[in-house]
C-alpha positions, 0 to 999 in steps of 0.5 A: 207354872203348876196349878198352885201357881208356883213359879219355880221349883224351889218355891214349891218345895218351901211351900210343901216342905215349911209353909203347907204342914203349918195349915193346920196348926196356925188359927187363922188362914189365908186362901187365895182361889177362885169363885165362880160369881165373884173376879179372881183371885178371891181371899178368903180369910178363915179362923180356927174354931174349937168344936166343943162337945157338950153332952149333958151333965158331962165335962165339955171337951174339945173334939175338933176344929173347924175353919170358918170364914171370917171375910172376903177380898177381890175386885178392884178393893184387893188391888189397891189393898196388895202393898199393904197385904203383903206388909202384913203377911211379912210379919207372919213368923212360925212358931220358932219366930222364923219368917214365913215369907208369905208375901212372896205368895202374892207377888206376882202382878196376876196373883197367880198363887192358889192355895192356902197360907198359915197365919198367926193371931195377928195377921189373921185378926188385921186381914179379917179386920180389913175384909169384913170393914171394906164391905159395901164400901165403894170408895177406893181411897177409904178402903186403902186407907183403912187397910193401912191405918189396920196395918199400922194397929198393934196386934192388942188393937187389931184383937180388940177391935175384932172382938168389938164387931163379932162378938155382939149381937147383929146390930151392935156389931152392926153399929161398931163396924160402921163406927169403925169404918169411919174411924179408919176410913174417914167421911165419904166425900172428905178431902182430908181421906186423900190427904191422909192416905198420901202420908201412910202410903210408903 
C-alpha cells in the first residue's frame, strides 16, 4: 500500500486518472489526512469560494477560488457516522452523471486513504451539514441519527439548511445550529433518539 493509501494498482490509476483532475473543478471537497492534535483520519470538508476583485469604480470580477473549511470529523463520531458517508459519497457522480464510486475510498475498517475526493453541491452541503452540527455533541446516538436524517434530506433541503446556519450573523447562526440539531438529533437524554435510530439504520 502506497502513502495515499491505495490498495491496488488499479484503484490508484482510477484516482489519478478519472477522480483527482476533478479536485479542482468539483465545489466542495473531502480531504481525509492527519492532524497532529487531533486522532486519524480527520475529514475535512472544504467548499470553493469565488475571489472576487473589487477595486473601486471598477466592475467586480472574478479572479480566483479558494477552498475554505467548512467542518471536521474524527474520533469516535466518524466511526459511528462511516455507513452513512459512504451513502452519501456513492451518490457523488461527475459531470457526465457518471458515479464516482468515492465510497470505496473509506472502505477499509483502518481508513487508510489520504488525499482529497471531488464532490457535487449536494454531497458537500450534507457532510458540512453533518460536520458543523455534531459539534460539541457528546452523544453518539444523536450524532449517528443526524447523520442519517441529513442522509435522507433532499439536496434543496440539505442547501437550505446550510444557508440557515452560515449565512447570518454569529449568534443567529448560533441559535439555528443548536435549533437544528434538536431536530435531527433529538433531546439528550430522550429514549425516543435510540428508537429512531434503530428504524433508519439499514
Amino acid at each position: 500500500m502506497n502513502a495515499a493509501g491505495f490498495e491496488d494498482l488499479e484503484t490508484q490509476s482510477r484516482y489519478a486518472k478519472h477522480i483527482a483532475p476533478l479536485v479542482r473543478q468539483m465545489p466542495w471537497v473531502l480531504r481525509v489526512t492527519e492532524h497532529k492534535d487531533k486522532p486519524a483520519p480527520v475529514l475535512v470538508v472544504k467548499e470553493r469560494v469565488q475571489i472576487w476583485d473589487e477595486e473601486p469604480g471598477v466592475k467586480a470580477r472574478r479572479v480566483s477560488t479558494s477552498l475554505r473549511d467548512r467542518g471536521f470529523l474524527y474520533g469516535p463520531a466518524l466511526w459511528r457516522c462511516r455507513p452513512v458517508l459512504r451513502l452519501i459519497l456513492a451518490e457523488v457522480k461527475d459531470g457526465l452523471g457518471i458515479p464516482l464510486e468515492l465510497h470505496q475510498f473509506i472502505a477499509d475498517k483502518r481508513l487508510s486513504f489520504r488525499g482529497n475526493l471531488p464532490l457535487d453541491t449536494e454531497a458537500g452541503e450534507k457532510l458540512a451539514l453533518l460536520f458543523k452540527l455534531q459539534e460539541r455533541v457528546t452523544d453518539m446516538d444523536r450524532v449517528e441519527l443526524m447523520a442519517w436524517r441529513i442522509e435522507r434530506c433532499t439536496a434543496e433541503e440539505a442547501g437550505y439548511w446550510w444557508s440557515r446556519i452560515t449565512q447570518f450573523n454569529e449568534a443567529a447562526n448560533r441559535w439555528a445550529q443548536a435549533g437544528l440539531r434538536v431536530l435531527l438529533g433529538g433531546q439528550p437524554g430522550d429514549p425516543a433518539v435510540i428508537e429512531m435510530l434503530q428504524q433508519l439504520r439499514r
